[in-house]
Each structure stands twice: as C-alpha cells, then as structure tokens.
C-alpha positions in Angstrom: 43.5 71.0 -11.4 42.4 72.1 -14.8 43.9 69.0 -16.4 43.0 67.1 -14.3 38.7 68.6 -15.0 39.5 68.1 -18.5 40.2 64.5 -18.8 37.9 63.6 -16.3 34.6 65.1 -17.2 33.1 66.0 -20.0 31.7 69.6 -19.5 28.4 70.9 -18.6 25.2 70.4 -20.7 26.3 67.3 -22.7 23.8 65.4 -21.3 21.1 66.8 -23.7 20.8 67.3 -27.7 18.7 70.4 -29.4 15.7 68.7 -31.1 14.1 69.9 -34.0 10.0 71.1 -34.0 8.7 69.3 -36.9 5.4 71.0 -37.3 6.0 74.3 -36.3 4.0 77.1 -36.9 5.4 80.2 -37.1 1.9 82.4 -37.1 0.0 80.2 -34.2 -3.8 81.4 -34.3 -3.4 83.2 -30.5 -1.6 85.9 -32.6 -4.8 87.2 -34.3 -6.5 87.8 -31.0 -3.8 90.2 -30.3 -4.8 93.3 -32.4 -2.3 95.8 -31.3 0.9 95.5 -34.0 3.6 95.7 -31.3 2.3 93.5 -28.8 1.6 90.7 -31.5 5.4 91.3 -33.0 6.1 90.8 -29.6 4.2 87.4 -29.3 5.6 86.3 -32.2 9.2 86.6 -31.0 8.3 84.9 -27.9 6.9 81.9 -29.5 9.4 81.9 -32.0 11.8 81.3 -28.6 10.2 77.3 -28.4 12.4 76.1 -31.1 15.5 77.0 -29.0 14.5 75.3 -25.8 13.6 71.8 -27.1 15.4 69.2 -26.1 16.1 65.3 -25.6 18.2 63.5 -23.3 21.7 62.4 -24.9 22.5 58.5 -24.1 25.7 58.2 -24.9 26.5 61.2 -22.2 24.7 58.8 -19.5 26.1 56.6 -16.7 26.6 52.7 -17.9 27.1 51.1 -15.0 31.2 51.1 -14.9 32.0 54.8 -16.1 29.2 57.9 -14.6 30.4 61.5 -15.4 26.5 62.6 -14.6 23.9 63.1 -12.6 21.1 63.9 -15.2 18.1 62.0 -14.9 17.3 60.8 -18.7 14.4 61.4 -20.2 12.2 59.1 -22.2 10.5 61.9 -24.4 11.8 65.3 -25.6 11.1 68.4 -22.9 11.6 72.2 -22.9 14.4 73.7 -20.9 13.3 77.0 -19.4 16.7 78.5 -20.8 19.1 80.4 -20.0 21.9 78.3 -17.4 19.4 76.3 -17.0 19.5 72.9 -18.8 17.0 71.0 -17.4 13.5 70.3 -17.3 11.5 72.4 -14.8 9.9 69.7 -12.5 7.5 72.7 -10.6 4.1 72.3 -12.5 2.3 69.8 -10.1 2.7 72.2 -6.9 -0.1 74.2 -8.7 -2.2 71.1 -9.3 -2.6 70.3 -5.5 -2.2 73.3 -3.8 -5.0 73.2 -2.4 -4.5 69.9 -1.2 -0.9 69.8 -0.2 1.3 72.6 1.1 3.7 73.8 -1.2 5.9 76.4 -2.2 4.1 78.9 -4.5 7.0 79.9 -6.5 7.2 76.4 -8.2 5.5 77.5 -10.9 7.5 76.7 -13.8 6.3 73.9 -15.8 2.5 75.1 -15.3 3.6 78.4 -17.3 5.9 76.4 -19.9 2.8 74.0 -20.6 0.3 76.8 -20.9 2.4 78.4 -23.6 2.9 75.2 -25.3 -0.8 75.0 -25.5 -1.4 78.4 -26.4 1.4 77.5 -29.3 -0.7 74.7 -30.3 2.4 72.2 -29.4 0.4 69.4 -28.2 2.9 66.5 -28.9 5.3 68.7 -27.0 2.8 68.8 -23.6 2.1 65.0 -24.0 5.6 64.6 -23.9 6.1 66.6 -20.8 3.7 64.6 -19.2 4.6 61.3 -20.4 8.5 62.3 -18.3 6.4 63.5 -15.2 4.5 60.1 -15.4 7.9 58.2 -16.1 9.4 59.7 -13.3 6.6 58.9 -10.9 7.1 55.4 -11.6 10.6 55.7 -11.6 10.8 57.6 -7.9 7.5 57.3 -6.4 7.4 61.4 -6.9 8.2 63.6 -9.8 11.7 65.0 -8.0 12.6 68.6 -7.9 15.1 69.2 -10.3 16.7 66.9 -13.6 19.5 65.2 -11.2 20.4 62.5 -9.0 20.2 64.6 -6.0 17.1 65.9 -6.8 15.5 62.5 -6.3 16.5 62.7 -2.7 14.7 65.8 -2.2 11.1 65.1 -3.8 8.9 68.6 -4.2 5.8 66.6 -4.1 4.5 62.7 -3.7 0.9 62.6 -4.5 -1.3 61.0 -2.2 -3.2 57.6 -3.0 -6.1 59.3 -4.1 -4.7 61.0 -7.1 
C-alpha cells in the first residue's frame, strides 16, 4: 500500500509555494499604540508570524487535463494560510459580511480576522489579493466555496444574492 501512495501521489501540501513579503515592515505603526513592553513584544511576534503563512498556488502540482493528483482550487493571487495543518486559504470572511442578511454559521470567521490583521499590518497588497481570489472564485463557481478544494465547490458556504 505504501508503494503503491508513493508512486502515485505526490504528498500533501505541494500544491502551494512560500512567497516572500517584499515590503515588510517589521515595526508596523499599531505597535506604538501598545504602551505596555510585554504586550507590544508580544504583537511584534505575532505579526512577525505573516511572513510564514504567505503563499501562492504551485502550477506545476495542478491537474492538466490527462494526469490530476489534486483537488486544490488554484489561486490567481498570493493568500495567507491560517497555519498550522492547515494549507489552504480560509474561505469564512463573507459569512460576517451578510449576516444580517443571510443565515450563517457564526463560527466562519476566519478570513474576517486574517484581513483585519493584515490591515492592521499595513499589508494592503496582501488584502487586495485576498479579495481579488474571493472575486475570482465567484466568477469561477457562482459562490466563494467553503474550503480550497474540489469538493468544497459542491458545498458553497454562501451565494450572494442579486443585490450584492
């Protein structure tokens, strides 16, 4: 069985390739709002975490039409992965947008918190990306889908109505 994993996939994660954060700064301005020295050595840590969790979707991992090992849904621009297992990017933020609108689970809150620390960590081209993917992917499937894979597409967390 393990042989036969081995020469017939490729392993998990492949699908995606660390980016770099050009124009990172290391000392954001939030920091000098926070005047206690722990707290702010804290919040320094924390944002340092962005340039681990940047990433960009790697073609050559992707299906091309005669050979498919995946089910990632490639991404046009570069996104943050919430981290540890996992490896995707978190598809929850619009939930929060229209909840007043739509019923929704109120847990999805994932993307809303990643792009208000992105903002907060003055990483604009970072947010416009993560937007630019939701957009894509509404165009794509109608609906931004609940997860980064195939399957997830089947199982949309929200389709906007007309209005929006």
């Amino acid at each position: 069985m393990l042989q036969f994993v081995d020469n017939n996939f490729r392993g998990e994660g492949f699908e995606l390739e660390a980016e770099a954060l050009p124009d990172f700064n290391a000392d954001p301005p939030f920091l000098n709002n926070v005047k206690d020295p722990l707290p702010r050595a804290f919040a320094r840590v924390v944002h340092s975490y962005w340039t681990q969790l940047i990433r960009g979707t790697n073609s050559s991992t992707l299906c091309d039409g005669i050979k498919c090992e995946s089910t990632f849904i490639p991404l046009n621009h570069t996104f943050v992965v919430p981290g540890g297992r996992f490896r995707e990017q978190c598809k929850r933020f619009w939930s929060y947008l229209v909840s007043r609108r739509l019923p929704q689970n109120t847990d999805y809150w994932d993307s809303f918190w990643i792009i208000e620390g992105l903002i907060q960590s003055q990483l604009f081209d970072i947010v416009n990306d993560t937007l630019q993917n939701f957009m894509d992917e509404i165009e794509s499937f109608g609906f931004i889908p609940n997860g980064g894979r195939r399957y997830c597409a089947s199982l949309p967390s929200l389709r906007l109505p007309p209005e929006y």
